[in-house]
C-alpha positions in Angstrom: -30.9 -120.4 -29.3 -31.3 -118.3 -26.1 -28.5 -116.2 -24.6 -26.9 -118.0 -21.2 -26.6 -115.7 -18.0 -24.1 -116.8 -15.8 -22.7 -114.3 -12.8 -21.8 -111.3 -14.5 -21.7 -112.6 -17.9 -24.0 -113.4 -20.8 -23.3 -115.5 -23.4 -24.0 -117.3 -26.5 -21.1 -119.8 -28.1 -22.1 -121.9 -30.8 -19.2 -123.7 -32.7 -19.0 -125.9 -35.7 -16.2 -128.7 -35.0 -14.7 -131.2 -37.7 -12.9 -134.4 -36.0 -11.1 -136.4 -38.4 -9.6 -140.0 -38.2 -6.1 -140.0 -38.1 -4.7 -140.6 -42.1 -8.2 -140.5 -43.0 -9.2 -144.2 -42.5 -12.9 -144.8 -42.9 -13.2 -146.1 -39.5 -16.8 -144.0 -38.4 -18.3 -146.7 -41.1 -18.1 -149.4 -38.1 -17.7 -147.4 -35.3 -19.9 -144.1 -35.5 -22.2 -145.0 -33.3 -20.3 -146.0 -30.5 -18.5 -142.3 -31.3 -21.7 -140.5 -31.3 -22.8 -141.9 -27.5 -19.7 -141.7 -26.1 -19.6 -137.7 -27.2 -23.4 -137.5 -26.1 -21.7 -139.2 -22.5 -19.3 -136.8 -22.3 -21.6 -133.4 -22.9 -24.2 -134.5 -20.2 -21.0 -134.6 -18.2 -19.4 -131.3 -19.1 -21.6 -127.7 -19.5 -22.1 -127.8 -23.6 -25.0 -129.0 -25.5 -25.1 -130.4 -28.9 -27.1 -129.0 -31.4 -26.5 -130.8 -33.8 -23.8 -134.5 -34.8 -23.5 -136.7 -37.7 -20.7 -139.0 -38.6 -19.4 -139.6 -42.2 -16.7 -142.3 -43.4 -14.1 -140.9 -41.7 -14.7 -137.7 -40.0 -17.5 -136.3 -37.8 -19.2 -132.7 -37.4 -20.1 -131.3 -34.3 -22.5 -128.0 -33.7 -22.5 -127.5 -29.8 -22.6 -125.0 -27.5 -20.5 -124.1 -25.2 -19.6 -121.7 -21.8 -17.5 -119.1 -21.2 -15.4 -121.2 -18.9 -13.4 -123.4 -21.6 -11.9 -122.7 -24.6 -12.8 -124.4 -27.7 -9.4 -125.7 -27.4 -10.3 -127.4 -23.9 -13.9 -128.4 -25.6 -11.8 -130.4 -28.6 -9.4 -132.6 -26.7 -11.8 -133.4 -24.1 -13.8 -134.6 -26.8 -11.3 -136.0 -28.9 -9.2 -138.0 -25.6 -11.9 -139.5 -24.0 -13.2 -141.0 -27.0 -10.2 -142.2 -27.9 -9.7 -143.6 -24.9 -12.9 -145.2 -24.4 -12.7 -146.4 -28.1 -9.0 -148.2 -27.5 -11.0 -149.9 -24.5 -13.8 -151.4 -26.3 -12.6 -152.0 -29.8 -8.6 -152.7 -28.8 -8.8 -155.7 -31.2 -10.7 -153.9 -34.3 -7.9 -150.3 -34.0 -4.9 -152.5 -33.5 -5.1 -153.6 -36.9 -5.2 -150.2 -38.3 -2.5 -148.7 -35.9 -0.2 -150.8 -34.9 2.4 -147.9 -33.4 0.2 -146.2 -31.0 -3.4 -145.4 -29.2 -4.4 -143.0 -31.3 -8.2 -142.5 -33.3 -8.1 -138.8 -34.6 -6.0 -136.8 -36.5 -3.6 -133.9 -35.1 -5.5 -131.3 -35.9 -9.5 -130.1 -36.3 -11.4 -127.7 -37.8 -13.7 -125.1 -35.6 -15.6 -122.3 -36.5 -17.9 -120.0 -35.0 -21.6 -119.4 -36.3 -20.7 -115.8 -36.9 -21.0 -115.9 -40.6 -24.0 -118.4 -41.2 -27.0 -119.2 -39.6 -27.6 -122.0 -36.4 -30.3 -123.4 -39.3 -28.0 -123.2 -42.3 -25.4 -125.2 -40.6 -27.8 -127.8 -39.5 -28.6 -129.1 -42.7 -25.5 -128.9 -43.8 -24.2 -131.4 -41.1 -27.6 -133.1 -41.3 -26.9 -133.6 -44.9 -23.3 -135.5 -44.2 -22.7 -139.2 -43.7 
């Protein structure tokens, strides 16, 4: 990947995200593709670019990169409330059935880390090699 020059910055943020369905249900089995667009929608709308995305059972990996002007904190919920919104929209009838409380798809929390440590390539497979 190249560095980005914006204004008086340059920049290159690459981070590895881990979504997971709220209490672990296996719900990217039926619904991982629809996931997958609606978080290639949502990049072409906002400035980061995915590198790499694969679903599993019940989580999904992201490698993306991202500018300077959100935080990987921003970067997640976006994600993580627009497809859940989106998803409650489409498959109301299919998530009611597993939560029966409230609107919710992922879990509290995520994982994110940045390719510091390993390489862009190394990280690929690895995600390439889930699901």
């Amino acid at each position: 990947m190249e560095y980005t020059s914006k204004n008086q910055s340059k920049f290159l943020l690459i981070a590895h995200l881990i979504f997971v369905c709220k209490y672990r249900k296996r719900l990217l089995v039926a619904l991982g593709n629809d996931v997958k667009s609606l978080i290639s929608s949502i990049v072409k709308k906002y400035s980061f670019k995915i590198i790499e995305m694969e679903v599993d059972k019940d989580h999904t990996h992201l490698l993306l990169s991202y500018e300077t002007k959100m935080s990987i904190l921003e970067v997640v919920r976006l994600l993580k409330q627009i497809t859940t919104y989106h998803l409650w929209k489409k498959h109301s009838d299919y998530l009611s059935a597993h939560f029966w409380k409230e609107r919710t798809f992922w879990g509290d929390g995520y994982f994110a880390c940045s390719v510091g440590n390993a390489s862009k390539e190394m990280i690929q497979a690895y995600i390439q090699s889930q699901g």
